[in-house]
SEMINU-339141 format. One record per residue (C-alpha): residue in one letter; x, z, y. Coordinates in steps of 0.1 Angstrom, whole numbers, plus 2048, in hexadecimal, padded with zeros to 3 digits. Example, Ala and Ser with C-alpha at 12.3 -4.5 7.8 and 13.67 -1.06 7.14 Angstrom:
% SEMINU-339141
A87B84E7D3/S8898477F5/
This chain:
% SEMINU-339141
X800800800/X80E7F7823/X80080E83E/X7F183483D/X7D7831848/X7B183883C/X7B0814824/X7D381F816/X7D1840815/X7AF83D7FF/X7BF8247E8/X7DB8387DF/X7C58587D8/X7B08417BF/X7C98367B2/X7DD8587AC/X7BA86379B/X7BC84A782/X7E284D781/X7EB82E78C/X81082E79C/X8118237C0/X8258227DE/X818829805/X82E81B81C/X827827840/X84081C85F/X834838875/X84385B872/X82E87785F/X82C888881/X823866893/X80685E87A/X7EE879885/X7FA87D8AC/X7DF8658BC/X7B986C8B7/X7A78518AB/X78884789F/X76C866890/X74E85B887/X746855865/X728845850/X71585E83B/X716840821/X741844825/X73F86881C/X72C866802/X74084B7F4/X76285F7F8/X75087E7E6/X75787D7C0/X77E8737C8/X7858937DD/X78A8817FD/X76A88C80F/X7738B580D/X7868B5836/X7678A483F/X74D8BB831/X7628D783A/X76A8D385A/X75B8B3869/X7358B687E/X71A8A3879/X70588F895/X6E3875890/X6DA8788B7/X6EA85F8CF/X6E38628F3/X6E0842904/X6E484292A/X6D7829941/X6DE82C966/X6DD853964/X6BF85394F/X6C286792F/X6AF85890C/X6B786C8EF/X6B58588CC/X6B28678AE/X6BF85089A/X6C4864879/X69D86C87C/X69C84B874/X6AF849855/X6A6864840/X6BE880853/X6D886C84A/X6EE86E86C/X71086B870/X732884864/X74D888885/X76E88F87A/X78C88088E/X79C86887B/X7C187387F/X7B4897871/X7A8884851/X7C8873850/X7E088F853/X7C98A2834/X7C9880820/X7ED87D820/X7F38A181D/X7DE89F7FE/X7F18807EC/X8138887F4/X80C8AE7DE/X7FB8977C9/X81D87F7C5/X8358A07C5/X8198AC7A5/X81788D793/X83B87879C/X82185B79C/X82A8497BC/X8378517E2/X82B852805/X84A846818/X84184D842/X85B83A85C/X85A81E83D/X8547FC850/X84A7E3836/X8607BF83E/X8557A7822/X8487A2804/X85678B7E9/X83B77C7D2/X83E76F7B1/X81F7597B3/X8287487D4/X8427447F1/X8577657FD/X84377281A/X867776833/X87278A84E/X86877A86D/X88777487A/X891763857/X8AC781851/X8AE78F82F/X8B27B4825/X8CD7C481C/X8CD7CA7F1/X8BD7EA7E7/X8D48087E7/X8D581F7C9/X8B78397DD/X89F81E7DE/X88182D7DA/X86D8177BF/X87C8017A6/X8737EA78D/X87C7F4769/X8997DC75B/X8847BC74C/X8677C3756/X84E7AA769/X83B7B178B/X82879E7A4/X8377A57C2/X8577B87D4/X8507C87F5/X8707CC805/X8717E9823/X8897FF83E/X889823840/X8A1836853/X8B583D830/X8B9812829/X8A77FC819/X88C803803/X87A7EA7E7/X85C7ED7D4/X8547DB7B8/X82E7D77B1/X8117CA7A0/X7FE7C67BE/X8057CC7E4/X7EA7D97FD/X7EB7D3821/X7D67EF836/X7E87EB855/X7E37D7873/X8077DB87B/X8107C385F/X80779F869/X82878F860/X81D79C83A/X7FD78E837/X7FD76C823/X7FE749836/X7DE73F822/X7CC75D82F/X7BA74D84E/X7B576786E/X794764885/X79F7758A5/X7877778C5/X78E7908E4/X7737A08FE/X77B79891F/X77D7C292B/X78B7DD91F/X788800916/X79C81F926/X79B83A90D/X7A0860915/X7A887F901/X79789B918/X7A58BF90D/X7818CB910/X7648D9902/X7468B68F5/X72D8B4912/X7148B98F8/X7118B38D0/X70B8908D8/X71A86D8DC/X7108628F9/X71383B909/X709835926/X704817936/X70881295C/X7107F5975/X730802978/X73B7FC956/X73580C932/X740831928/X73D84590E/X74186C900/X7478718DC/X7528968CF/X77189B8BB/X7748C08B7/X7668DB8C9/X7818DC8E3/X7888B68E0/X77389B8EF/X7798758ED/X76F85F90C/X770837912/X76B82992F/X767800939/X77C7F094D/X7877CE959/X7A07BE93C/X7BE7B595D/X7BB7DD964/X7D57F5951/X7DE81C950/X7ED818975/X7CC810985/X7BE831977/X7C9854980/X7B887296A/X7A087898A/X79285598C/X78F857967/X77A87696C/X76886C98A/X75E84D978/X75385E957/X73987496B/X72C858980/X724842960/X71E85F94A/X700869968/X71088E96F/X720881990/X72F8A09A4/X72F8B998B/X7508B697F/X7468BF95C/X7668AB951/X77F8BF957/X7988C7940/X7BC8B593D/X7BC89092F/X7D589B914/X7D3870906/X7C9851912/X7CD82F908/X7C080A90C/X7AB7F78F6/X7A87D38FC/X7897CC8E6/X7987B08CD/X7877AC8AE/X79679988E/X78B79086F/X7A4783852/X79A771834/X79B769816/X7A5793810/X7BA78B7F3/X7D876B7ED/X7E47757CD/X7F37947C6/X7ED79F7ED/X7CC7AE7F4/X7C37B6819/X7AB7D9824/X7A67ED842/X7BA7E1863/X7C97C7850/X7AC7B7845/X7937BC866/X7977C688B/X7737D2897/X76D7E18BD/X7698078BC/X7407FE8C3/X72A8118AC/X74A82389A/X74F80C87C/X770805879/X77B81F861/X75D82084B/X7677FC846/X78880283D/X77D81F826/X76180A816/X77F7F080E/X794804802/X77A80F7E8/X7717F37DF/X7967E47D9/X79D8027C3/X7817FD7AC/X78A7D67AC/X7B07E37A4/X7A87FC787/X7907E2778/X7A97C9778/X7C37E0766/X7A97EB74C/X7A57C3743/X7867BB75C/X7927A8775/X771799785/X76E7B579D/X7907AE7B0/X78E78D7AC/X76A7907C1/X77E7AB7DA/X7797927F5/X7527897EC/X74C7A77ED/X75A7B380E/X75A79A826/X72F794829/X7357BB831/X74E7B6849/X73D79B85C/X71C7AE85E/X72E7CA86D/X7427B3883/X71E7A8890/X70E7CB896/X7307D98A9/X72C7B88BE/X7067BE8C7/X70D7DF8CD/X72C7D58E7/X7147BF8F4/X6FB7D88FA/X70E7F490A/X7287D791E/X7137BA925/X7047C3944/X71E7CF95B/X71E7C0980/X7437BE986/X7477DC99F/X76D7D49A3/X7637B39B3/X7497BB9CC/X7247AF9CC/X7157A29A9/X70B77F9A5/X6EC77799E/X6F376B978/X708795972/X6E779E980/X6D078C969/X6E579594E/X6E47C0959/X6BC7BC954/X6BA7AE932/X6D77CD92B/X6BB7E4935/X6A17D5922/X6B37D1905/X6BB7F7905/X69580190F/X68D7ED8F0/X6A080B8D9/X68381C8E8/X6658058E7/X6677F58C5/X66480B8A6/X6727F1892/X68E7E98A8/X69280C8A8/X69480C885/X6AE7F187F/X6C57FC898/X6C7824889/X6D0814865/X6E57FE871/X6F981B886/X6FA83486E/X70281D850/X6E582283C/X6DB804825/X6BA811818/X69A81682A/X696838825/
């Protein structure tokens, strides 16, 4: 597996269970991988899923739940209780570097237990050598020096595998001879497979995203939605609280002291002057809104999940119950395979991808419907046509309200449930 994160991280564990050797490969440090707060909202479908393999207990244990999103317009507060909607079935909040750190503290004792396999951190993956098709190179063409005698995973004398992944850590080289390589990192494009096509398209804005050291507003999520640009509040942990803000895609982190950040949360957020945001921004960061999706997920021995496979817009909190629900998925097709069934992984992309796209959809309708009608306040007066486009924004958002169906649709769709209970 190349990359830590949630996709690798749940393929190694499976495969542990069903003692399997395997080999993580992360190029960030072990204290680097669970510095930056990330993503925390999770499907109740996703836990459930991660249940009977032990993965779900940091959740359960320590995570919230939520099934009420508060939707502002303009100031004006409209509470949706989405999980009302679909059977109680809401969403779990747990930040995603938490759930890292406990995954990975939980496979490497599992390793040390079992001397099935290694999670190698500051490990940057380089190539890998196929049997089945062309060496995947360096970029710059420049090969690797041969594997010292502390290389960490070798290939029994005579024996056959599929593929060599050939890495740097700060002790040398490092090969790893495999049956089957899976990329789960974004990091990795030089690695993924020239007949693995990529479908790239980027939002013409931004998002500035802030770590407040502070207390949620409330137990909610909250977007608002304002002529000034999108915001929203999501909670992390009771004295965490994650905030984005819109902004115009040529604007960057100089343009934006912590005040203005502040001052502009409370204006779009409709508590203007109250200076309920207040303590220190202890992260920020930009996210220019690109979305990607790469297929076919598999060229041979190489099988793409999580970042690797899909880019998706932090809209509607998808992106790492996608890469979990791949992740599962890609096991079961592995272990299948390896017990003489190999229908499942051969189907791996299939089976994904419909799922990927639909979720590609929903994370753009909901961009759409919290971004799509701002006026351009950083260049003056709206036209007529930013105008036009601000009221069917608003009617699209009273129709949450108005149309029981609609209603419906939309809570299933955020909180992941596939049934119509």
């Amino acid at each position: 597996m190349v990359g830590a994160g949630p996709a690798g991280l749940v393929v190694a564990h499976r495969l542990l269970q069903a003692r399997v050797s395997c080999v993580v490969l992360e190029r960030q440090s072990s204290e680097a991988l669970s510095l930056r707060a990330k993503a925390g909202m999770l499907e109740h479908r996703t836990v459930q899923a991660l249940g009977p393999h032990g993965l779900a207990a940091p959740i359960l244990e320590r995570g919230t739940t939520n099934g009420v999103v508060e939707i502002c317009v303009e100031g004006a507060r409209h509470l949706f209780d989405y999980a009302a909607l679909t059977g109680g079935r809401g969403h779990y909040v747990y930040p995603q570097h938490l759930l890292v750190r406990a995954w990975a503290d939980q496979l490497a004792a599992g390793f040390a237990a079992s001397g099935g396999g290694a999670l190698l951190f500051s490990t940057e993956a380089l190539a890998i050598d196929r049997r089945d098709a062309a060496p995947a190179s360096v970029p710059d063409g420049a090969p690797l020096p041969a594997a010292s005698a502390d290389t960490a995973a070798k290939a029994p004398a005579g024996s056959a595998f599929a593929a060599t992944v050939r890495a740097q850590s700060p002790h040398g080289p490092v090969h790893v001879d495999c049956d089957a390589v899976v990329l789960a990192s974004g990091a990795g494009a030089a690695l993924v497979p020239p007949d693995i096509t990529s479908h790239d398209h980027a939002h013409p804005f931004r998002w500035l995203t802030t770590m407040v050291e502070m207390a949620p507003l409330g137990e909610r999520t909250i977007y608002a939605t304002h002529r000034r640009g999108f915001a929203a509040h999501l909670r992390r942990s009771p004295q965490l609280t994650r905030y984005y803000l819109q902004i115009p895609a040529g604007e960057g982190h100089g343009t934006w002291s912590d005040d203005r950040i502040k001052a502009e949360l409370e204006v779009r957020l409709g508590v203007e002057g109250r200076g309920l945001i207040a303590g220190p921004i202890v992260e920020r960061d930009l996210v220019d809104l690109r979305v990607r999706v790469r297929e076919p997920l598999q060229s041979g021995c190489v099988y793409l999940a999580g970042d690797a496979a899909h880019l998706i817009t932090p809209a509607g909190g998808k992106g790492m119950n996608l890469a979990i629900a791949d992740a599962l998925e890609l096991t079961e097709g592995l272990l299948e395979s390896r017990a003489g069934r190999p229908e499942r992984l051969a189907s791996y992309s299939a089976t994904r991808l419909p799922a990927i796209w639909r979720t590609q959809e929903f994370s753009n309708w909901m961009l759409t419907l919290f971004c799509g009608g701002v006026l351009n306040f950083h260049k003056g007066a709206p036209d007529p046509a930013a105008t036009f486009a601000h009221g069917l924004h608003r009617a699209q958002v009273e129709r949450l309200f108005a149309e029981p169906a609609f209603a419906r649709w939309f809570a299933h769709r955020y909180a992941g449930v596939d049934d119509d209970a």
